[in-house]
DRENDOLUM-559908 format. One record per residue (C-alpha): x, y, z. Coordinates in steps of 0.05 Angstrom, whole numbers, plus 32768, in hexadecimal, padded with zeros to 4 digits. Layout:
# DRENDOLUM-559908
XYZ
...
//
This chain:
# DRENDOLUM-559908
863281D381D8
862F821881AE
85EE823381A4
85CB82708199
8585825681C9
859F82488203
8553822D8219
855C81F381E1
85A881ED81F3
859181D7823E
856881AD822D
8599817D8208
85CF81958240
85A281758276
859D81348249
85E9811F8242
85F8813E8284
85B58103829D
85C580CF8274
861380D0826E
865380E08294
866081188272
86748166827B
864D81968259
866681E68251
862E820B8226
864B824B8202
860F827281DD
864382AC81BC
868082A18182
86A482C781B2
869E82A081EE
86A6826581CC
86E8827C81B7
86F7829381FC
86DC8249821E
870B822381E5
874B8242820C
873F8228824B
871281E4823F
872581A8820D
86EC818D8203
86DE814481DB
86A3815881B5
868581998192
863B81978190
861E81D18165
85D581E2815C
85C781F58114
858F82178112
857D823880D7
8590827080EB
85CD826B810B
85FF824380D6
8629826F80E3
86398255812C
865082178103
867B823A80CB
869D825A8106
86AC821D812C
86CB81FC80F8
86ED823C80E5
870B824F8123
872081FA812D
873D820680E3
8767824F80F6
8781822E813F
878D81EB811E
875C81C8814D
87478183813E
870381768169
86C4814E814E
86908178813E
8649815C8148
8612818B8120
85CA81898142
8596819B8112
8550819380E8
8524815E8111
8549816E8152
853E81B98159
84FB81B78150
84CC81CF818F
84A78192818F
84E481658191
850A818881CC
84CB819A81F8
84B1814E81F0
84B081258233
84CE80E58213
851780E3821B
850F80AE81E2
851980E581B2
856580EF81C4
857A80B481D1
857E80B98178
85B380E58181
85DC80CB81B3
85DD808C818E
85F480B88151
862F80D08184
86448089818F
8668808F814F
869280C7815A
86A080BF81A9
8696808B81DD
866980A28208
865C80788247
861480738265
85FF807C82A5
85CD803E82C4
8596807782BB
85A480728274
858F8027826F
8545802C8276
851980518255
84E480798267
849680738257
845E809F826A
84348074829E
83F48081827D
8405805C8241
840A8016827B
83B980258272
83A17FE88246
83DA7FBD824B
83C37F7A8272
84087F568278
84417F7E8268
84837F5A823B
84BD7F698269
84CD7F8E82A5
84AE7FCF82C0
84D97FF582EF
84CD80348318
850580658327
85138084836E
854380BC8372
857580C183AE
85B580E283B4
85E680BE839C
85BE80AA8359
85848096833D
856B804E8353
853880288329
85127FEE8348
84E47FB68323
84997FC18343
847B7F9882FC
849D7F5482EE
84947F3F82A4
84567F1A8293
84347F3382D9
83EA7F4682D0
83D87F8A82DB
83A07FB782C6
838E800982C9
8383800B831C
83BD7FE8831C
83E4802182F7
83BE80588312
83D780498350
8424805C8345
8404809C8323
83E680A8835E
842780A58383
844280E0834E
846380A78328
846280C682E3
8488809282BC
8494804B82B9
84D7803282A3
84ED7FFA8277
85377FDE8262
85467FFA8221
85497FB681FE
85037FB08214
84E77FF68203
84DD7FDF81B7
84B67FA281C9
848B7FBF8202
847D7FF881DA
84617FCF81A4
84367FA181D6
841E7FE981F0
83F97FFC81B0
83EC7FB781A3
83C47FB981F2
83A9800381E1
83857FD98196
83707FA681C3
834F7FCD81ED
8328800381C4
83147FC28198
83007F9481D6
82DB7FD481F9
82AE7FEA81B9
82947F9B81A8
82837F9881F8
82687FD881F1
828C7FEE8238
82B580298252
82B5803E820C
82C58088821B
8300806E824E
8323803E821E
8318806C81E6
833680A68211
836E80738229
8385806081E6
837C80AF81CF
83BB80BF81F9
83E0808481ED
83E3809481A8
83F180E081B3
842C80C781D8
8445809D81A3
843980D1816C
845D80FF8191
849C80CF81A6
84A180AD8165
847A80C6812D
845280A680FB
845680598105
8426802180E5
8417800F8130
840C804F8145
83E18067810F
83BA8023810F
83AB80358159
839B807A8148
836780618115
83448038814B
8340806C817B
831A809E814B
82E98066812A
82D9805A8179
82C980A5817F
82A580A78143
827A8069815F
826D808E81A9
825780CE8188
822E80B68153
8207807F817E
81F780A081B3
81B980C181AA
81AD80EC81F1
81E7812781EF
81DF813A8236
81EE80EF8249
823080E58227
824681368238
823E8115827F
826080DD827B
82A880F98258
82A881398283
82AE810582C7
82D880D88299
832380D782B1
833D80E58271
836D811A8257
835781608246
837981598208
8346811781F5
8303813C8215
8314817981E2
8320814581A7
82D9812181B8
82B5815C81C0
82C781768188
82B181418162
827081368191
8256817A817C
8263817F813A
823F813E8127
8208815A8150
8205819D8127
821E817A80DD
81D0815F80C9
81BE81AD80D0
81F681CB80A2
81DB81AE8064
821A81908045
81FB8152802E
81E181138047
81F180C18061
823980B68046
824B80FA8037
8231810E807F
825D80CC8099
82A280E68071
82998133808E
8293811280CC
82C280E580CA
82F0811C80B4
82E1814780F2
82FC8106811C
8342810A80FD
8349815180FF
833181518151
836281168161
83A381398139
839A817F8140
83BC818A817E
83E181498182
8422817B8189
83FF819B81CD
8416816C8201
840F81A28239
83CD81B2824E
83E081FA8258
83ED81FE8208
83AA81D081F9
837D8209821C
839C824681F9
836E824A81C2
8370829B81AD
83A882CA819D
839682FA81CF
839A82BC820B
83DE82AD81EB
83F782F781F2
83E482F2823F
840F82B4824D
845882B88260
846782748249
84B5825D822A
84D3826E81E1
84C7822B81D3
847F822481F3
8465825D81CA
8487823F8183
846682018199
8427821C819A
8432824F815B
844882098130
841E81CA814F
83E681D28114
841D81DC80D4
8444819D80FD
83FB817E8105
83EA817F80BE
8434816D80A5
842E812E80CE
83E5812080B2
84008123806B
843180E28081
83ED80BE8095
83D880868062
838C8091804B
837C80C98077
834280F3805F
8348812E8034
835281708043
8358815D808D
83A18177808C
838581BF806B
834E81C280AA
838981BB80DB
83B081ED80C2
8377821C80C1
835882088108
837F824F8129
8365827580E9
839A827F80C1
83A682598080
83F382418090
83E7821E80CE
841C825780F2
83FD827B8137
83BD82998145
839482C88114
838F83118130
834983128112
831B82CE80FA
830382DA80AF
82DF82B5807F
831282AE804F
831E825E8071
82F5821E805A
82AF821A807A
82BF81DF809A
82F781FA80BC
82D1822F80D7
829E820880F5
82DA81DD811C
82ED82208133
82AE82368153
829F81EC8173
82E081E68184
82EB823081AC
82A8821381C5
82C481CB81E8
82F781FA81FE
82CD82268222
82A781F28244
82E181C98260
8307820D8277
82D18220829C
82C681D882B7
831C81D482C8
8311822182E5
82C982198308
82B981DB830D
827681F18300
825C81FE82B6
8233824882A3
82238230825B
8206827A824F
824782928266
8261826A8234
823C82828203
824382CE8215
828982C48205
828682A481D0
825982DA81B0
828C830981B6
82C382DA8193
829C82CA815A
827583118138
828782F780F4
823C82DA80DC
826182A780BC
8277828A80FD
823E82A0812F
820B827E8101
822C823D811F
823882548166
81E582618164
81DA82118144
820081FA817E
81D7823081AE
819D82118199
81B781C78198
81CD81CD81E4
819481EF81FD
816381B281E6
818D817C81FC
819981A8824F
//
């Protein structure tokens, strides 16, 4: 392997080293590449193109050219450099280009290699699962994995939550079941946010259930008709929740002792309190109240769908970012997840305008790159009132992570400080007001 980020470079080492019986030497210099040639034959030349670095191909095929070497050479590039790609959990994502590989050399899997992995909270609404779920136990002399779920077998969420529990992070299929299971999974996750809204029960736990289910997907596969159908379902159910319910301390309760992700608390908040504070921003009413709305939903459920980390989800200012000491490929994560986010909104059938423009403003700058130094009002109104409710769930579930307690005029003090702009503080003093009355 020859490139020029040897953080990225790892990554894919660890992967073929896991999954295949295989040697991997990583050079990260033309020089030492030269040098590693004249000792080690290897089968395969694996080159990461970024684009900035072409050059460590050119050479490559140079120097093979000059010493009349005649090695495959395998160019990585485009969707598998990208810092969402190679810092995802789903090993799901390379197995693409190891099956590209098979074509130039045999490569011969290890047993670990014939299952496939899948996050254990996505087993949340499934009732009766297709095929086979296996758990893996590492020993010494290899990775074992043993069937604990026989095909068909009823289960439920206590069920599940028991192995995560037990640190079991992952449930594991055979890969000529992952296809199928994966599939019944959303099918389960429809099922349920469908089933749970008509009984009018455990709304906020389904909803929240299904939420990450189809974060994970997004995230492992992209835009699918499944996926996004799932998606859907999941924001009309927290559209439903935070436009029903008509007591705002009651349902604050119930999702802050709700289970749920931190990623899917932000996302409902978000859209809890600015449906709360829309009727008093004069931008219409009935259905042009219902589309801004509406709106708001998608832009809470995809905005951060690239933040899978909860240590990226709570950075929410420049000047937090500055004091982290997080990877390369952490920080370009979290300088490209709203650009990403609105580039995988435009592949969205039917989503509501300007919801990909709102995204890429949510940090305060108009490409969707980083943090602003300084919020202005040169953004859409709507996008700064997202900002200020948003830097306001933010606050609230920090300090409840942190504290465990809340200090809402804490809260407030701070946010006083963020926000000087009237164009932004006019909102923070709505929501004030809004909380205040409901306490």
């Amino acid at each position: 392997m020859v490139s020029s980020n040897e953080e990225v470079a790892n990554i894919f080492a660890l992967f073929f080293r896991a999954n295949f019986k295989v040697q991997v030497n990583l050079v990260t210099t033309k020089s030492e590449f030269s040098d590693e040639l004249k000792s080690f034959k290897p089968e395969l030349v694996m080159v990461f193109e970024y684009s900035d670095s072409k050059s460590l191909l050119e050479f490559v095929k140079r120097d093979f050219a000059d010493n009349s070497i005649d090695l495959p050479v395998f160019s990585i590039g485009g969707k598998y450099l990208s810092a969402d790609f190679v810092a995802s959990k789903s090993m799901s994502n390379f197995s693409s280009i190891s099956e590209e590989l098979q074509g130039i050399i045999d490569l011969e899997e290890k047993e670990a290699y014939q299952y496939a992995a899948i996050q254990i909270e996505n087993f949340f609404l499934l009732s009766s699962p297709c095929c086979d779920i296996y758990i893996k136990l590492k020993k010494s002399e290899g990775d074992e994995f043993v069937k604990r779920i026989n095909a068909g077998d009823l289960i439920d969420k206590d069920s599940v939550r028991k192995y995560k529990d037990m640190k079991v992070d992952y449930f594991y299929v055979r890969k000529s079941d992952f296809e199928k299971i994966i599939e019944q999974i959303l099918s389960g996750a429809l099922k349920g946010v469908v089933t749970a809204n008509q009984d009018n029960k455990n709304i906020i736990e389904v909803t929240g259930d299904s939420f990450e289910i189809s974060q994970n997907f997004l995230d492992d596969f992209g835009v699918k008709a499944s996926t996004v159908r799932v998606a859907r379902a999941t924001i009309k159910s927290m559209l439903k929740s935070v436009s029903t319910n008509k007591k705002l301390s009651k349902i604050l309760k119930e999702i802050m002792q709700d289970e749920s992700s931190y990623s899917f608390k932000r996302s409902f908040l978000n859209t809890l309190f600015f449906n709360e504070i829309l009727p008093y921003l004069g931008w219409g009413k009935g259905t042009q109240v219902n589309q801004i709305i509406e709106k708001i939903a998608y832009v809470s459920f995809f905005h951060d769908c690239y933040l899978r980390d909860e240590k990226l989800l709570r950075i929410n200012w420049k000047d937090e970012l500055d004091l982290t000491n997080f990877s390369e490929t952490e920080y370009e994560i979290i300088d490209m997840h709203a650009n990403n986010a609105a580039t995988l909104l435009q592949q969205i059938p039917n989503c509501p305008s300007d919801v990909d423009v709102i995204i890429r403003q949510h940090h305060g700058t108009s490409n969707g790159v980083g943090f602003a130094d300084k919020l202005t009002s040169s953004i859409s109104p709507i996008t700064i009132v997202f900002i200020v409710i948003e830097a306001f769930s933010t606050e609230i579930l920090n300090q409840l992570t942190d504290k465990k307690k809340l200090n809402i005029k804490e809260v407030f003090t701070v946010l006083n400080e963020r926000f000087p702009l009237t164009s932004y503080n006019k909102h923070l003093e709505l929501l004030k007001n809004m909380v205040m009355k409901s306490r």
